[in-house]
C-alpha positions in Angstrom: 122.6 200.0 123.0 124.7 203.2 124.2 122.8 205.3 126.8 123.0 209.1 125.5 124.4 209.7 129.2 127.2 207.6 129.2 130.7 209.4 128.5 132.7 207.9 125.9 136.0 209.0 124.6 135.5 209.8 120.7 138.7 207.5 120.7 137.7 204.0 122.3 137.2 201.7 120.7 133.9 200.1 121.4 132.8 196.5 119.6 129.4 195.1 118.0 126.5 194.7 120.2 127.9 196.5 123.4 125.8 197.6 126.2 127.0 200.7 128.0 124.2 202.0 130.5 123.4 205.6 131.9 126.5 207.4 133.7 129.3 205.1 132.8 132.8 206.4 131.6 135.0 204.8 129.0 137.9 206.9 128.2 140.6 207.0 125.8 142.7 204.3 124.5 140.3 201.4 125.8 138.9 199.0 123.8 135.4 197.3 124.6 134.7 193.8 123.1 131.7 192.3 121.5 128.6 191.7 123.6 130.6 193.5 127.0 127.7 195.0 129.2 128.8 198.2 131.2 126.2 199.0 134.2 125.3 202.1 135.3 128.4 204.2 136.4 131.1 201.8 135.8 134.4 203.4 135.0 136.7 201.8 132.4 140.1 204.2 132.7 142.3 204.4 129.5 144.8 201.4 128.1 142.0 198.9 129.3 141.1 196.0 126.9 137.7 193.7 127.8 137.4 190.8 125.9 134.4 189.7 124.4 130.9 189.5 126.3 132.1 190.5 129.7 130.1 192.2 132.5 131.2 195.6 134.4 128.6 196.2 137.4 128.0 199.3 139.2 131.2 201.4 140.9 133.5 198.9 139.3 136.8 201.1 138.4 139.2 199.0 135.8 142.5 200.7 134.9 143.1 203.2 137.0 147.2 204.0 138.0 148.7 201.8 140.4 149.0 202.5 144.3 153.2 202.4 144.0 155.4 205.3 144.8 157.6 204.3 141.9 155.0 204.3 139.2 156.1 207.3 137.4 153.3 208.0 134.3 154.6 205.4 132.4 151.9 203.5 130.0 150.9 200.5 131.2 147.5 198.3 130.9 144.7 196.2 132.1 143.8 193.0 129.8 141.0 191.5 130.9 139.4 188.2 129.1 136.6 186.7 127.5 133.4 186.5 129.7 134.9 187.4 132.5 132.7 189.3 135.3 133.4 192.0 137.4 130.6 192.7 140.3 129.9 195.7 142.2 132.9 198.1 143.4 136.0 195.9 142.4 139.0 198.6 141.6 141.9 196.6 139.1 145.1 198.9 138.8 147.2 199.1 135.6 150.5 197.4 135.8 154.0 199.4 136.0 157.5 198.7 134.9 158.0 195.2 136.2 154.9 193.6 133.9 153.6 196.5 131.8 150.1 195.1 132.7 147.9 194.0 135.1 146.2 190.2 133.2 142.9 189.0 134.8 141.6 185.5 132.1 138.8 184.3 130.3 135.5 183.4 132.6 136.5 184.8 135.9 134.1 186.1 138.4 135.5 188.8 140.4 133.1 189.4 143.2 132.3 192.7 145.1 135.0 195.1 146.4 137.7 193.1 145.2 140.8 195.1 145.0 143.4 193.7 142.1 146.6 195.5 142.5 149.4 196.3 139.4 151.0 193.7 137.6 149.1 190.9 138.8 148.3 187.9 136.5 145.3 185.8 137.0 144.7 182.9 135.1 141.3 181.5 133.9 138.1 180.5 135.4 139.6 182.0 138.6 137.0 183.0 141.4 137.7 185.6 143.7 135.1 186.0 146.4 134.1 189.0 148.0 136.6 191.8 149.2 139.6 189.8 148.4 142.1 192.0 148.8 145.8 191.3 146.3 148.6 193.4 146.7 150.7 194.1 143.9 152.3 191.1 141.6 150.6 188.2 142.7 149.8 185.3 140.2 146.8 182.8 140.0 147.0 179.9 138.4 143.8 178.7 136.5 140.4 177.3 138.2 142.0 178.5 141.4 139.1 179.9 144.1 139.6 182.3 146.8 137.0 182.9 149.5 136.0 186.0 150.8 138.1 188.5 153.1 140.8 186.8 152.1 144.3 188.9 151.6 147.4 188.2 149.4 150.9 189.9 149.9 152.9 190.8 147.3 154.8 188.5 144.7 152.5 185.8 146.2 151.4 182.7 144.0 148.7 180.8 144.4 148.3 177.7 142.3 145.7 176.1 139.9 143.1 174.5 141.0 143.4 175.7 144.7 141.2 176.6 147.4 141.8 179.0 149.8 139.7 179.4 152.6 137.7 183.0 153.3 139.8 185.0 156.0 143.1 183.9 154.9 146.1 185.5 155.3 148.0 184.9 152.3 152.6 184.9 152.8 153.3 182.0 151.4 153.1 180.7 148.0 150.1 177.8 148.0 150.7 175.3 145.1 148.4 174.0 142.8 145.4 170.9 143.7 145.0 172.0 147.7 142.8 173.2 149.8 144.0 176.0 152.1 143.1 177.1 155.6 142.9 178.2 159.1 146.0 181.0 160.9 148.6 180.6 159.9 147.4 179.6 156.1 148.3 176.0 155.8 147.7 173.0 154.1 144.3 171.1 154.7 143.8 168.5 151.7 143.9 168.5 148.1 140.9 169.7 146.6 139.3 166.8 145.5 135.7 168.1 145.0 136.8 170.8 143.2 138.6 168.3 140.8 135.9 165.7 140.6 133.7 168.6 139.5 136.6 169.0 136.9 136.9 166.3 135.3 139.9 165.1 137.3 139.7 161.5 137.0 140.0 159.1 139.9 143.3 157.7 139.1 144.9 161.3 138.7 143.2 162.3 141.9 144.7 159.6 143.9 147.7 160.1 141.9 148.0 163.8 143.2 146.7 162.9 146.9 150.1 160.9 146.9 151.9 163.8 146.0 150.7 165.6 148.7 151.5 162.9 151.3 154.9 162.6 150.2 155.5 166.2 150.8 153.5 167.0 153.7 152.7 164.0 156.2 155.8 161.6 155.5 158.4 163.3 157.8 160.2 164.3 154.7 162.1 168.1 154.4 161.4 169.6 151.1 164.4 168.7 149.6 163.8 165.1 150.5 160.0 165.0 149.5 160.7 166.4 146.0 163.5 163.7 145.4 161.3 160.9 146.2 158.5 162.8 143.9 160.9 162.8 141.5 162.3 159.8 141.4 159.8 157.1 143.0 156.3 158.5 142.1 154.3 158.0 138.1 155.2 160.7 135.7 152.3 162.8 135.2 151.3 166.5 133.5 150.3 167.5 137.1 153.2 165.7 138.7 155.2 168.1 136.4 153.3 171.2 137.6 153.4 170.6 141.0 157.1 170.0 141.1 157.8 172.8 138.7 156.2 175.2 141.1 157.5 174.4 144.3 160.7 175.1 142.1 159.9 178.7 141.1 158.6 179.4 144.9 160.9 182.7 146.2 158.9 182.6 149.5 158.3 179.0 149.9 155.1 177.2 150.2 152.8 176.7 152.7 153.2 174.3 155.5 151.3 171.4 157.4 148.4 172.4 159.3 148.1 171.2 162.9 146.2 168.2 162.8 142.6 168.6 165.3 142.2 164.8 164.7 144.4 162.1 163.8 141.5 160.9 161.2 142.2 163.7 159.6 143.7 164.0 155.5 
């Protein structure tokens, strides 16, 4: 059903079985896939795809130009995936010359007044809590969870299956399996409940728990830790991703949070 008062560009493209409520705006050049809902007086801004059966809430803004001096008109996008929710208020900017487009994945939930700047790419099943604030260029790996307040500086990268704590300060790249926390950001754990309640078996857990000591509480420097990963420790898919990250890191990862217990980890 298409309210008679929404606005819609005689050009989008709009799929089968869309919802588009009372006072929404969908302009040009945006395409609007099967099953999406659009609340009342959501704005979908041109070169913005939804995948199929998403969810738009009220004073959500998707695709508007980015907030960067150098953006100059050029045509960029917004790609948002399947079932993926957007609540109340969250802006998403287009992407500029470095990416073309700004990527947010299938079955996200992007909670209120979240703020995606360009260029970022967001992987799948990614929470992002509310008024999460990410500058311009960050990357998300999948499952990944962000709590509330939290704020990411640019280029940051934040890996799968992460948890970052609500109120972070995000300047260093966090890599994928840990928990996050406390000023400055630093590492607190792998996420094991967030991987139990993925499947992760208890072998790989342990597997990637070992990982983790061997970087962080073993006295090693980062050079040293990754040799010894590399060379002493099971080969593993997640192995593979955790070394291939700290690889790609330009700002380096987190460190080792100060201890409050020697129980602790």
């Amino acid at each position: 059903m298409i309210s008679p008062l929404a606005h819609i560009h005689p050009e989008a493209k709009i799929g089968n079985n869309v919802t588009i409520d009372a006072f929404c705006v969908v302009e040009k050049g945006t395409i609007i896939g099967d099953g999406c809902h659009l609340l009342t007086h959501s704005v979908i801004l041109e070169y913005t795809t939804l995948g199929k059966h998403c969810r738009v809430f009220p004073g959500a803004v998707i695709g508007a130009e980015p907030q960067d001096l150098k953006f100059n008109g050029e045509v960029s996008a917004v790609e948002i995936g399947d079932y993926t929710v957007i609540r109340e208020c969250v802006t998403i900017h287009r992407g500029t010359v470095d990416k073309h487009k700004t990527v947010i994945g299938k079955n996200c939930l992007l909670m209120a007044y979240a703020h995606i700047a360009h260029d970022c790419i967001i992987g799948d099943h990614v929470v992002i809590a509310n008024t999460v604030q990410l500058a311009g260029h960050v990357e998300i790996g999948d499952y990944a969870i962000i709590g509330g307040l939290a704020a990411a500086i640019q280029f940051s990268k934040i890996g799968a299956h992460s948890y970052i704590a609500g109120g972070s300060e995000i300047i260093k790249d966090v890599p994928p399996f840990i928990k996050a926390g406390r000023a400055p950001l630093s590492f607190a754990g792998i996420n094991s409940v967030g991987l139990h309640r993925r499947g992760f078996s208890a072998e790989k857990i342990s597997a990637i728990q070992e990982i983790y000591r061997t970087l962080y509480l073993r006295g090693y420097n980062i050079s040293q830790a990754k040799s010894v990963i590399e060379n002493e420790l099971p080969d593993s898919d997640e192995k593979d991703l955790i070394l291939d990250f700290i690889n790609q890191s330009k700002k380096g990862i987190l460190k080792m949070a100060i201890k409050d217990n020697p129980d602790e980890y």
